[in-house]
C-alpha positions in Angstrom: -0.8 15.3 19.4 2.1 13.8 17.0 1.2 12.0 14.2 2.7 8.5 15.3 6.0 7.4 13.1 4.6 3.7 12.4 1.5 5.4 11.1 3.6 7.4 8.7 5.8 4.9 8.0 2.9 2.6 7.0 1.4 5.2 4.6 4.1 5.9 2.8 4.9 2.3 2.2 0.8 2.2 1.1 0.7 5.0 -1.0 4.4 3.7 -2.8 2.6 0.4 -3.8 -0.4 2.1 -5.0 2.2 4.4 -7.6 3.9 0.6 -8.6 0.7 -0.5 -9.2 -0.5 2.2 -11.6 3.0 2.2 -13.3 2.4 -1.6 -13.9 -1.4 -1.6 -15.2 -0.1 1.2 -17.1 1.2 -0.9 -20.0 -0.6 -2.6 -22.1 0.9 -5.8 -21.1 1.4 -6.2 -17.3 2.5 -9.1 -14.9 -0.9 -9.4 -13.1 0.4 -11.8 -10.2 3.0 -9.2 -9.6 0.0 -7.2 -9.5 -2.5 -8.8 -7.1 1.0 -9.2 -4.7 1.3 -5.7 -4.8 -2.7 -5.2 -4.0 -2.6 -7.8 -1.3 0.0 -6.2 0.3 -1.8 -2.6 -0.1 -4.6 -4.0 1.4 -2.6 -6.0 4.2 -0.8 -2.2 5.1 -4.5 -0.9 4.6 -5.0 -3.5 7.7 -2.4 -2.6 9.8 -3.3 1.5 9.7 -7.0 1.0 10.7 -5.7 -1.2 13.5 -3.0 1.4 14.8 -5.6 4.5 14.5 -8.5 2.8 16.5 -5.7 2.1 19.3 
């Protein structure tokens, strides 16, 4: 069976936010509602894959 293209597509867009969001909380100062944007969206991606893999 071949992996399905939205699937990828969705975690490589997931696992790009979760390398902005250590480069941001990697300074010492960071924009935390930059931040929890990013996370929400992480988790709203995190959403969408569960959905497409139990279909």
């Amino acid at each position: 069976m071949e992996p399905d293209p939205s699937i990828e597509s969705l975690q490589r867009q997931h696992a790009a936010l979760e390398a902005q969001i250590m480069a941001e909380t990697g300074h010492a100062y960071y924009d935390s509602v930059a931040v929890r944007q990013m996370k929400l969206e992480k988790l709203r991606l995190k959403e969408e894959l569960d959905r497409l893999r139990r279909h």
